[in-house]
N, C-alpha and C positions, 0 to 999 in steps of 0.2 A: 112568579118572579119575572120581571123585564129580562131579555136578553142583556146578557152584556158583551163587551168587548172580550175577546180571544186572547189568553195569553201571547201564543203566536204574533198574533199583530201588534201588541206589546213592544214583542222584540224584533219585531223588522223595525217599526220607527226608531227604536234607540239605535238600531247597526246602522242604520241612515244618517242618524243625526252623528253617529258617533265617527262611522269610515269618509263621509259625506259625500256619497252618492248611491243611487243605489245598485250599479255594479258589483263596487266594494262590498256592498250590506250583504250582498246576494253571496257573495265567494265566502264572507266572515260566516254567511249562515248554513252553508253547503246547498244551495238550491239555484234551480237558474234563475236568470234576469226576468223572463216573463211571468215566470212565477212571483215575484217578488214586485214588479209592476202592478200585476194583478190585485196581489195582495194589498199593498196601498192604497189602489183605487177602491176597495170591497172596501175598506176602514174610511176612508173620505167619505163614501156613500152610506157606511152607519153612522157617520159624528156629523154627518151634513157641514162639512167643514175643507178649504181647500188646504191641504197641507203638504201638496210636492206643486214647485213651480215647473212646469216643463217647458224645453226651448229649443232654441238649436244646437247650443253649447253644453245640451246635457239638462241635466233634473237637480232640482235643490229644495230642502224644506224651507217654507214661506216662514214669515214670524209667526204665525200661527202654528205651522207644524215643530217650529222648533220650541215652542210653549206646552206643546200636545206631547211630543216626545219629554222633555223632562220629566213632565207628569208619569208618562209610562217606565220611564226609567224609576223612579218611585217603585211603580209596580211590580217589574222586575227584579227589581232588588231585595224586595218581599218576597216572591216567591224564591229567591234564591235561597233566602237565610231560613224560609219554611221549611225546604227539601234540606237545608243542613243539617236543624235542626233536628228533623223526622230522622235522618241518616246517624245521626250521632248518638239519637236512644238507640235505634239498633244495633249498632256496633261499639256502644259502650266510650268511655270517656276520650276524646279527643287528643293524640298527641302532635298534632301537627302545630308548625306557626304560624299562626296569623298574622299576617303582615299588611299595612295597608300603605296606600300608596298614592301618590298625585301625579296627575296626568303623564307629565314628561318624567317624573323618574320612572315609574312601573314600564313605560316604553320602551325609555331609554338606558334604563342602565340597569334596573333590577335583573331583566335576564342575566346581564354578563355578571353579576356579583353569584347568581345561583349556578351557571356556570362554571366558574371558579369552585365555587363549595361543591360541586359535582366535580370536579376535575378532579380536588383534595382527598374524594372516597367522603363525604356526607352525602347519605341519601336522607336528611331531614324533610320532610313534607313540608309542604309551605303551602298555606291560602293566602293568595293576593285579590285584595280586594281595590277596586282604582275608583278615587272619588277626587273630585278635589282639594287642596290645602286645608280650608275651613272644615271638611267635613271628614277627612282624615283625622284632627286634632279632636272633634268629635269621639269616632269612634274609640281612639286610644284611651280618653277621658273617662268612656263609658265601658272601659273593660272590654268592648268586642275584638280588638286587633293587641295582640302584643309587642308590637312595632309600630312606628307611622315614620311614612318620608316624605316630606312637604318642603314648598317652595317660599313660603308664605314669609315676609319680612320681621314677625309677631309670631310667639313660639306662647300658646294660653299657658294662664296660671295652674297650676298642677301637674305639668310636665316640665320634664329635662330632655333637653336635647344636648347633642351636637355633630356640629359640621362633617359632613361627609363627601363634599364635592363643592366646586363654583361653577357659576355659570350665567350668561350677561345675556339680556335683551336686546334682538335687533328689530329694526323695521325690514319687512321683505315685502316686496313685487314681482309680477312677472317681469320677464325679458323685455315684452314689448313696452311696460310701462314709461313713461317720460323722465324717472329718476333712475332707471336702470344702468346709466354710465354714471350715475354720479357715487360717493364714497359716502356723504350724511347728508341728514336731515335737518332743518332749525324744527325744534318742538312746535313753535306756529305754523310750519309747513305742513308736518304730520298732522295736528287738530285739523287743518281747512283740507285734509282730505278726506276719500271714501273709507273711511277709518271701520273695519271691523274688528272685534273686542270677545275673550272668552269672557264667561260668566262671572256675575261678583261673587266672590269668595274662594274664587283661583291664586294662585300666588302670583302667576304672571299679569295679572291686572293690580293685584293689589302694590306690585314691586312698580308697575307704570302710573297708578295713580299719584303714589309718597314720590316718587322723581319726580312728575309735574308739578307737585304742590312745592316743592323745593325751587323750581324758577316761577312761582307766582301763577302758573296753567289751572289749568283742571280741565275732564274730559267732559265735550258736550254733553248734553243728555239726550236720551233714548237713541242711543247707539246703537245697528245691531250687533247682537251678541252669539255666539255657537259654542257650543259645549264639548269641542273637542279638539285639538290641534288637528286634525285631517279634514275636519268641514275650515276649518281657516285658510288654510292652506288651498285646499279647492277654489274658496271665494278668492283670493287672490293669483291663484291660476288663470280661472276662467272669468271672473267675474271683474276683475283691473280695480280691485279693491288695496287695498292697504293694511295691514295685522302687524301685531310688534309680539313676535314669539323666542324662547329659548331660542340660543346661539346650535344647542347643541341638538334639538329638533329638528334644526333645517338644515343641519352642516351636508346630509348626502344631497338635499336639493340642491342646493348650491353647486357643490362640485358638480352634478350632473345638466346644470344649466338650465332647470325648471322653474327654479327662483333665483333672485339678486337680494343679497343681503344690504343694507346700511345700517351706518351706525346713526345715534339721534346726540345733534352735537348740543355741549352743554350741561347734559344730564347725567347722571349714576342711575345705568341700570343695570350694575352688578347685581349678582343674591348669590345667597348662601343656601345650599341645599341640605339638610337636616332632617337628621333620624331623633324621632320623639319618643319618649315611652313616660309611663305615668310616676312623678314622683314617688316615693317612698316605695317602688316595686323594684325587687332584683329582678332583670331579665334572664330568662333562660337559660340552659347551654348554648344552645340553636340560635337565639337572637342575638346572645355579645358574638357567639359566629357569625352570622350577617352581618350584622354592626360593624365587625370588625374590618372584616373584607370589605364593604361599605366604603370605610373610611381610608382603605388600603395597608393599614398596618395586620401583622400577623394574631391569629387567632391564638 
C-alpha cells in the first residue's frame, strides 16, 4: 500500500486555513511555530504542491492550499465522527446534544448561550459541530445534530426553524486602507475591489449574493475565497484586501482599531439568525433549553 498522508498533517492545514496563519494554527494545536512550519513544508514536499505563500507580512495558504485544506477538512471530520462513533459503542447510548453550528454563531454566541445554561446549574453535554449554513441544514436533515444554527437567507424543506438573534453585514479594511475615514460603500465600489469571499454555501455569502441580485450586481467570478472568518480578516489585515463579514464578528476589531467597518449603501444586508431542527421531531429537554436561551426567553 502507497504511503499516505498523516492525519496530523490533515489537521495543521485545516488549523491554517481555519486561524489563518500559522502561528494561530500552532497555539490552536499546542505545538510550536517551527514545528508547525516544518510540518507544512514535509506535506508540500509529499503532494509536490505549493500550499503556504511565505513573505514578509507573514505566511498564507495559496489557492491551492486552500483547496488542499478543504479536502483535509473532509478528512478530519471523518476521523472525528470514527472516534465518536468507536466512543459511543463503548460507553453505550449517547445522552449529550448535538448541536451544530455555522461559523459566526458557534464563535460568537454559542459560548455565551452555554454559559448562561452553566450559570442556570445544567450541566447538559453538548457536541458542537461548526460547518457552514448549507452543511449545517444538512446534518440536521440527516439526523446527525439535534439542533442547527445558521445564517443562511433559505431555511430547507423538512425543517422548522426560528429566529434567535439579528445581525447585518459590513464591509471591513484595514486602517491604512483608502476607504478607512469613509462611513459606506456604492455596491460598484466594493465589486471593482480586492474583494475576498467565504465559501459558497456560507450564509454570509449567500445574504451578499440575494442583496446584489436585488440592485441588479452580481459577484465577479473566481473570486478568492477562505473558509473561515479569521483567514478573512488576516487577508484584509495584511493583505489591503476587502471582505464583507457579520457586524457582530468584527465588533472587537473595530473597537480595538484593527479594522474599519462600512456600511454597503443601498442594499439590505440584514439576516436572521436561526435555530433549525427537523420537522415532525419534538426537541429535547436540553435543546428547547438552548433554544430557549438562544432566543432569550425563559426556559
Amino acid at each position: 500500500m502507497a504511503d499516505r498522508t498523516s492525519l496530523a498533517a490533515f489537521e495543521l492545514l485545516v488549523a491554517v486555513d481555519t486561524h489563518g496563519s500559522i502561528s494561530a494554527a500552532a497555539r490552536a494545536l499546542g505545538i510550536a511555530q517551527p514545528t508547525a512550519s516544518a510540518g507544512l513544508r514535509r506535506v508540500e514536499r509529499r503532494l509536490g504542491l505549493e500550499l503556504v505563500a511565505r513573505g514578509a507580512r507573514g505566511t498564507a495558504l495559496t489557492p491551492t492550499g486552500r483547496a488542499v485544506a478543504g479536502w483535509a477538512r473532509e478528512v478530519v471530520t471523518a476521523s472525528d465522527r470514527f472516534e465518536a462513533s468507536v466512543a459511543g459503542l463503548r460507553s453505550g447510548p449517547s445522552t449529550a446534544l448535538r448541536v451544530a453550528a455555522s461559523l459566526t454563531v458557534a464563535e460568537y454566541l454559542v459560548p455565551r448561550w452555554l454559559a448562561l445554561l452553566a450559570a442556570r446549574g445544567d450541566g447538559a453535554e453538548v457536541e458542537l459541530v461548526v460547518r457552514n449554513s448549507s452543511d449545517v441544514m444538512d446534518l440536521v436533515l440527516a439526523d446527525e445534530a439535534d439542533l442547527g444554527f445558521v445564517e443562511s437567507p433559505d431555511v430547507r424543506r423538512g425543517l422548522r426553524s426560528r429566529t434567535v438573534a439579528r445581525d447585518e453585514l459590513v464591509a471591513v479594511v484595514a486602517p491604512s486602507h483608502a476607504w478607512a475615514r469613509r462611513r459606506s460603500v456604492r455596491p460598484d465600489e466594493l465589486l471593482d475591489q480586492r474583494l475576498v469571499l467565504r465559501e459558497a454555501g456560507s450564509g454570509t455569502r449567500q445574504i451578499l449574493e440575494r442583496a446584489l441580485a436585488g440592485v441588479g450586481r452580481a459577484l465577479p467570478p473566481h473570486l478568492p475565497t477562505l473558509g473561515s472568518t479569521a483567514a478573512l480578516k488576516a487577508a484584509v489585515r495584511h493583505g489591503g484586501q476587502v471582505a464583507v463579514l457579520s457586524a457582530l464578528t468584527v465588533a472587537d476589531d473595530v473597537d480595538s482599531g484593527r479594522l474599519v467597518a462600512l456600511g454597503v449603501a443601498g442594499v439590505d444586508l440584514s439576516r436572521r439568525l436561526r435555530v433549525v431542527w427537523r420537522d415532525g421531531v419534538t426537541p429535547s429537554a436540553a435543546a428547547r433549553r438552548l433554544s430557549a436561551v438562544a432566543r432569550g426567553t425563559p426556559s
